[in-house]
Kinemage of the C-alpha trace (Angstrom):
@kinemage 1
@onewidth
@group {chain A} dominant
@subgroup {mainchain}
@vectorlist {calphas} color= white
{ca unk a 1} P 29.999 7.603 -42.287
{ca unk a 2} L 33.142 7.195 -44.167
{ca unk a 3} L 34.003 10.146 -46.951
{ca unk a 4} L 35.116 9.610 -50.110
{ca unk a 5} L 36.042 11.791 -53.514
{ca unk a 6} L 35.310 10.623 -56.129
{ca unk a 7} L 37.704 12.183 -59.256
{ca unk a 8} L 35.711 10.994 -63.025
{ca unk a 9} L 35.256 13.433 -65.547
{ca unk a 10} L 32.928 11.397 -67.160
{ca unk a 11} L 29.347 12.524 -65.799
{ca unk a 12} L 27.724 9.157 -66.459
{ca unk a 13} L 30.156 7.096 -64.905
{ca unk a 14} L 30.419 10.194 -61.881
{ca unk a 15} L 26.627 9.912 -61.787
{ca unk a 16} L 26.807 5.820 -61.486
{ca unk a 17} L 29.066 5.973 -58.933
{ca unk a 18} L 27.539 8.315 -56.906
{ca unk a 19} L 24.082 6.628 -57.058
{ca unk a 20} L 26.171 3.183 -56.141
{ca unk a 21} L 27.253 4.179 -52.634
{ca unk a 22} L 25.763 7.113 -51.431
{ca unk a 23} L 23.979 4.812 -49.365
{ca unk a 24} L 27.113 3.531 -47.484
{ca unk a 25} L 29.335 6.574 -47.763
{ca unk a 26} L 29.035 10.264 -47.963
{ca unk a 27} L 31.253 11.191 -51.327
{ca unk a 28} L 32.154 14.493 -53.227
{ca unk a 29} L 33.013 14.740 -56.852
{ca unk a 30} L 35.362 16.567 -58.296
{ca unk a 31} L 35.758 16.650 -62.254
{ca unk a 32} L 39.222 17.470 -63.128
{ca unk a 33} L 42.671 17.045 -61.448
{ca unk a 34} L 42.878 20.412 -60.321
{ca unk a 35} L 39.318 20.651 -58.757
{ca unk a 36} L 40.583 17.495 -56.424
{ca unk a 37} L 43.484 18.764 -55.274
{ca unk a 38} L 41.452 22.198 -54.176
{ca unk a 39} L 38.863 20.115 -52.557
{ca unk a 40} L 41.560 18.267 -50.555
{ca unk a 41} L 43.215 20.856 -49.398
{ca unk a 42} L 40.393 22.220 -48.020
{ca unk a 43} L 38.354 19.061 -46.394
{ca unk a 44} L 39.396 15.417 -45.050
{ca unk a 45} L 38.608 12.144 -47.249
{ca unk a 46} L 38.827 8.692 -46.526
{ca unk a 47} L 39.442 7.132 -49.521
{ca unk a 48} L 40.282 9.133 -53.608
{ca unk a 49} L 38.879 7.583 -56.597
{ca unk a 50} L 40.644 8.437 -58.706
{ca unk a 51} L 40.044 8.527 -62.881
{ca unk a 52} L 43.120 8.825 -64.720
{ca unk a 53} L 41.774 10.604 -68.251
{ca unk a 54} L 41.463 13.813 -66.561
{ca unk a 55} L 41.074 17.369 -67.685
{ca unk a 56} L 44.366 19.442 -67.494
{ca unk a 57} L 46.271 18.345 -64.267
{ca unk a 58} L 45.764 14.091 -65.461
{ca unk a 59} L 45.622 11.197 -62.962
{ca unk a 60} L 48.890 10.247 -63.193
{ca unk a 61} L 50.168 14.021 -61.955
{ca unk a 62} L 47.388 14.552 -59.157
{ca unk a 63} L 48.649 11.442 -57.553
{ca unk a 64} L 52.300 13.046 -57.115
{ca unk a 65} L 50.619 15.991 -55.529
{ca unk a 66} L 47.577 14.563 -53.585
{ca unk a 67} L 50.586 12.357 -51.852
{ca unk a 68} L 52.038 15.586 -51.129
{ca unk a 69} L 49.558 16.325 -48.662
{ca unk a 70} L 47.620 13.468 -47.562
{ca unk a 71} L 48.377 10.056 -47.096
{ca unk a 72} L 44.658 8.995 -47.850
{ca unk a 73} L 44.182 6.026 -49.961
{ca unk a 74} L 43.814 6.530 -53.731
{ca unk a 75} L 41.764 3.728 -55.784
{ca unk a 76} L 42.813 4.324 -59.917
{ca unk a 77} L 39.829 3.751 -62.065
{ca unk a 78} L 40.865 3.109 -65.128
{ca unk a 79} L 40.524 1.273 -68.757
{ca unk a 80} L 44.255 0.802 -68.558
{ca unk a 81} L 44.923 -2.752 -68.366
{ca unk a 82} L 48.819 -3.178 -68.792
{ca unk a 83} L 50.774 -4.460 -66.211
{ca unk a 84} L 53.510 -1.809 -67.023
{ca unk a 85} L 51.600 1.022 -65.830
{ca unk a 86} L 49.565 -0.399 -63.368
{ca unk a 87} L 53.270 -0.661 -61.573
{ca unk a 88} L 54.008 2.429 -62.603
{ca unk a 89} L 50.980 4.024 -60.882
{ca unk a 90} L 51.324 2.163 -57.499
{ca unk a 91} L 54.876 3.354 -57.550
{ca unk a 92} L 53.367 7.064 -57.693
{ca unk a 93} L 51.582 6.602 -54.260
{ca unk a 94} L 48.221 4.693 -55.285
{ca unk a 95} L 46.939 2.135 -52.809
{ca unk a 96} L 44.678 0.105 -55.636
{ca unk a 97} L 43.220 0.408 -59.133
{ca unk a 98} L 40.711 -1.318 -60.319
{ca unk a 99} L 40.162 -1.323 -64.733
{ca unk a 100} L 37.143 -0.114 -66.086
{ca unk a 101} L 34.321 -1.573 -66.648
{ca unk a 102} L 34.396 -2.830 -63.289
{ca unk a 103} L 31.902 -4.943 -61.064
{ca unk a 104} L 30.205 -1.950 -58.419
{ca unk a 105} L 30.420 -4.693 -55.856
{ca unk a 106} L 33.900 -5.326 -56.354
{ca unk a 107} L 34.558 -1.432 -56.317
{ca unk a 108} L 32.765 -1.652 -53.305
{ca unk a 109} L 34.515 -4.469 -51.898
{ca unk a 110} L 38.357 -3.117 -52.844
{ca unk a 111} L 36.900 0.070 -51.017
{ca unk a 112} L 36.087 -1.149 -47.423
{ca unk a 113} L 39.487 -3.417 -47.537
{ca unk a 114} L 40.922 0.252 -48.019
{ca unk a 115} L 39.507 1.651 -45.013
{ca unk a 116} L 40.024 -1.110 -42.936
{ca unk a 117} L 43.964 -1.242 -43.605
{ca unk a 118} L 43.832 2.478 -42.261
{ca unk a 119} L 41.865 1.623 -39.009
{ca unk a 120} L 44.506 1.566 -36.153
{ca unk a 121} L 43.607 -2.255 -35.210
{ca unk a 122} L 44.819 -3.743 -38.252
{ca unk a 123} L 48.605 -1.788 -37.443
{ca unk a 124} L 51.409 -4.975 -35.975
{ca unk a 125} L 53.616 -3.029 -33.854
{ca unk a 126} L 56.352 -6.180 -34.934
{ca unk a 127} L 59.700 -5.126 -35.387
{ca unk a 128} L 61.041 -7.982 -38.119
{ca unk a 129} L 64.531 -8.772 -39.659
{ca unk a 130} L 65.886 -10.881 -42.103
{ca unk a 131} L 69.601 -10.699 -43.141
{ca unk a 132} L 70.588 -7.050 -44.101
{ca unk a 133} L 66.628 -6.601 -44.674
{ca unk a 134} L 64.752 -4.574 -41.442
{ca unk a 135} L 60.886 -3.545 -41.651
{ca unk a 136} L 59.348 -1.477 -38.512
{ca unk a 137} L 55.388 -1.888 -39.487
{ca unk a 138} L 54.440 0.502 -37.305
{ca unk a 139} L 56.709 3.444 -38.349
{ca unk a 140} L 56.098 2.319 -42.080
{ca unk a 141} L 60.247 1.677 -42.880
{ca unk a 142} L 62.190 -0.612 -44.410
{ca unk a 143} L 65.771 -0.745 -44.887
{ca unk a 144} L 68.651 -2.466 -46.311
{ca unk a 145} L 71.449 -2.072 -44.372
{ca unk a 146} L 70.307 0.779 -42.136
{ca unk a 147} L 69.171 2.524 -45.621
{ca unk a 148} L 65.927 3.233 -45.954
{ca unk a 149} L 63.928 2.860 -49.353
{ca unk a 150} L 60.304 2.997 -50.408
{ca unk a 151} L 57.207 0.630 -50.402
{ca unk a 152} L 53.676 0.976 -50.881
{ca unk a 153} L 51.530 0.179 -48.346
{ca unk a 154} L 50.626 -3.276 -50.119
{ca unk a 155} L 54.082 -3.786 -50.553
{ca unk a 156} L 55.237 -2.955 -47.013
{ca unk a 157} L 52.597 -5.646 -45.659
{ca unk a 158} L 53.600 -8.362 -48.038
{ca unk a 159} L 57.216 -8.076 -46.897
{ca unk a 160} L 55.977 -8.070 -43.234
{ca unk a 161} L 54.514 -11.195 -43.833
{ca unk a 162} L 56.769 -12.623 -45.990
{ca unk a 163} L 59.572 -11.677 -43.190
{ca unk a 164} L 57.629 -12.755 -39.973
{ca unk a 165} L 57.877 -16.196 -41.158
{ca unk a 166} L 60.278 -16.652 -43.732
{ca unk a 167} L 60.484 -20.189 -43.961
{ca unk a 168} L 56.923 -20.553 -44.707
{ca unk a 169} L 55.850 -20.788 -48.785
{ca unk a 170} L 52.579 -18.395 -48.496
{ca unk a 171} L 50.011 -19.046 -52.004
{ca unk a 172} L 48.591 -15.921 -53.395
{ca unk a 173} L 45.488 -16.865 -51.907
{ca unk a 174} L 46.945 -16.921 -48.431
{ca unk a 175} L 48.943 -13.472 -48.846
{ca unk a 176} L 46.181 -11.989 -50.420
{ca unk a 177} L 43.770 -12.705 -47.021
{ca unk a 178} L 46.590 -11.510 -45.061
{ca unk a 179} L 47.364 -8.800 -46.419
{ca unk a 180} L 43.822 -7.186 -48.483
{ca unk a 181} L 42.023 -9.029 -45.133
{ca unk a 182} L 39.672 -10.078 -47.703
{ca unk a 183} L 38.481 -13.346 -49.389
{ca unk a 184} L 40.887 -14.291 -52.600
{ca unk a 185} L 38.606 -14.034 -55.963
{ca unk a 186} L 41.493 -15.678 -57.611
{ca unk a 187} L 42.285 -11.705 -58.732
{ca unk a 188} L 45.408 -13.081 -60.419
{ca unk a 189} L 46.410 -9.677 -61.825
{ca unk a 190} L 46.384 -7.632 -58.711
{ca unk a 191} L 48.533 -10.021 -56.759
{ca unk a 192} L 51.198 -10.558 -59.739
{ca unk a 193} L 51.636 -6.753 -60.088
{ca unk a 194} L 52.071 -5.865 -56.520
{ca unk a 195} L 54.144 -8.790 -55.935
{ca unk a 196} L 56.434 -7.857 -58.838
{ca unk a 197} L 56.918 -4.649 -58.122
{ca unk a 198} L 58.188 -5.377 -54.527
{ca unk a 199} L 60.432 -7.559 -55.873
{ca unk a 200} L 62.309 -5.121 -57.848
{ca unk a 201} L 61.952 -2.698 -55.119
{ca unk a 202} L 63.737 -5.030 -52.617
{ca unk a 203} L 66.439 -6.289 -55.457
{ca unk a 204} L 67.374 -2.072 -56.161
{ca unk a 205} L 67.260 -1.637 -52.753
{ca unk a 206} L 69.685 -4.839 -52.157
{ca unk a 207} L 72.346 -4.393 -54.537
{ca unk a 208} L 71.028 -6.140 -57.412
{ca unk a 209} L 69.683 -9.796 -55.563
{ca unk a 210} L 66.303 -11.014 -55.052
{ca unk a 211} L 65.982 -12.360 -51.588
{ca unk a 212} L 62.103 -13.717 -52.409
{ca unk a 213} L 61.788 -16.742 -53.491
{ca unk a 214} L 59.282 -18.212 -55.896
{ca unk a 215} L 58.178 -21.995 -55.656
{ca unk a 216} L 56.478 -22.254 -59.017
{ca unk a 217} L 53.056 -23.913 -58.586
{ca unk a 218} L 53.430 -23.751 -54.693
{ca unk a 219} L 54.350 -20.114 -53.922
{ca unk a 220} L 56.534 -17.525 -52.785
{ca unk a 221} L 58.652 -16.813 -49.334
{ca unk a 222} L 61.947 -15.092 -48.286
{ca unk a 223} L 64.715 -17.218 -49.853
{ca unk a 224} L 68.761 -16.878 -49.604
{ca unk a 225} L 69.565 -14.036 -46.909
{ca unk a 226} L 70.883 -11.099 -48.244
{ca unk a 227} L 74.475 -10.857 -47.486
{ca unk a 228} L 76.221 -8.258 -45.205
């Protein structure tokens, strides 16, 4: 059985949780930042959720530090609902968030498309290219001209698919199945954050141009090749 933390100051919402999928995973709680960050160090998870209104050490620092030691997935629960610093987070190291008050079946759901993105069969071993632009799956890297910069793990997957076909216009529906392995719920929100922010990772990394290319109405896939 899969372990999870679960990180909610809020004893309710801790007690909700807890009586929501104890029956399909065996879960800790921790109640502040600090208290996390002890009980990872001294156990493995498979999954963080992760509150961000936190007691001393707040959401937003733990995930700096819990990436320090573990690359286990983080899910952000939070009321925060602006795009801004949903970007902001995933750029810290979290796999997902999900706003508060939230569906426990869609908690649920966004939690076993987690896990499944860790299990070794859902790794490509493809090498891809495109222009100055290479992306090694397996080893997690991408570069721009032999410099390496940094994705999330969402990020790094859209880009693989983007780049193993780059002719091809992929919907959001479509990259979201790839890439969540999940069906699309037309979560508009999710797939317009993570999608921006790996565009202005790429165009930083790339000297300032935006080799992704938006069809509007249609969708997106890799566009002019980014010169030498």
């Amino acid at each position: 059985m899969k372990k999870i933390l679960i990180v909610e100051d809020d004893q309710d919402i801790s007690a909700m949780l807890v009586a929501s999928l104890s029956d399909d995973f065996e879960l800790e709680v921790a109640y502040s930042g600090r208290e996390a960050l002890f009980q990872i160090g001294a156990q493995n998870f498979d999954l963080i959720l992760l509150d961000l209104m936190l007691p001393g050490l707040s959401g937003d620092e733990a995930i700096i530090e819990i990436k320090m030691i573990t690359s286990t997935p983080i899910i952000i629960m939070s009321a925060l609902s602006a795009s801004e610093k949903i970007i902001e987070l995933l750029e810290k190291g979290a796999n997902d968030y999900i706003t508060k008050p939230f569906d426990v079946n869609v908690l649920k759901a966004r939690i076993q498309t987690q896990l499944r993105l860790v299990q070794p069969n859902t790794v490509s071993h493809d090498n891809v290219s495109y222009g100055t632009l290479t992306l090694n799956i397996e080893r997690f890297e991408v570069c721009h001209n032999h410099v390496p910069f940094v994705l999330s793990n969402k990020e790094l997957h859209l880009l693989h698919t983007l780049m193993s076909n780059p002719q091809k216009v992929y919907s959001k529906a479509e990259l979201y199945e790839k890439v969540w392995q999940d069906e699309y719920l037309y979560d508009e929100n999710t797939m317009n954050v993570h999608i921006s922010s790996l565009r202005r990772k790429v165009k930083n990394a790339c000297d300032g141009y935006d080799p992704i290319e938006t069809l509007w109405g249609i969708g997106i896939r890799m566009g002019k090749v980014p010169e030498l």
